[in-house]
N, C-alpha and C positions, 0 to 999 in steps of 0.2 A: 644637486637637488636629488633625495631619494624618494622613490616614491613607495610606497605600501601598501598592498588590498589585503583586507584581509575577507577571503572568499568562505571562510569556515562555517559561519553560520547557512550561507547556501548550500554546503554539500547535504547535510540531513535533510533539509528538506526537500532538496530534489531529490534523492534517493527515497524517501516517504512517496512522495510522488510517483515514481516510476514505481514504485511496489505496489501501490495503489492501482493503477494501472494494469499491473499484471494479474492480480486477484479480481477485476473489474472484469477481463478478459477470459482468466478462467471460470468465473460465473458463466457471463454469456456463452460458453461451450457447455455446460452440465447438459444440456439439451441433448449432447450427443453423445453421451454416458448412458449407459444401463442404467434400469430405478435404482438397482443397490447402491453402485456407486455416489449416485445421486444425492439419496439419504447419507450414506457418510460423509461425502463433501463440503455439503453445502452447508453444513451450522458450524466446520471450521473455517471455513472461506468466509464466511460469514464474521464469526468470531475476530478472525485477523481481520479483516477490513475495519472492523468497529477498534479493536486495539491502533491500528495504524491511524486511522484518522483522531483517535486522542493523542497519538504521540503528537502530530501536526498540527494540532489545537492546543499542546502544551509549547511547540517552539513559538508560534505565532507569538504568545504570549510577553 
């Protein structure tokens, strides 16, 4: 008897996840950034989280 998983469709999403997670983390630190920095960061950080969460609305799918 063989047996088979196929775990593939998990890897992208838990990797969404933990990417998720780390842009979620470095938001919550902008606080400890300089203003400049601040304003550059935070509408890419932004940007990717809003990309990464449609990828993960797109595998749900």
């Amino acid at each position: 008897m063989e047996v088979s998983l196929d775990f593939t469709p998990v890897y992208p999403r838990h990797d969404l996840l933990i990417e998720i997670g780390r842009i979620e983390m470095a938001m919550e630190h902008l606080a400890e950034r300089d203003e400049r920095e601040r304003v550059s960061l935070k509408p890419r950080l932004e940007s990717r989280m809003q990309r990464l969460r449609s990828e993960l609305a797109h595998l749900a799918v």
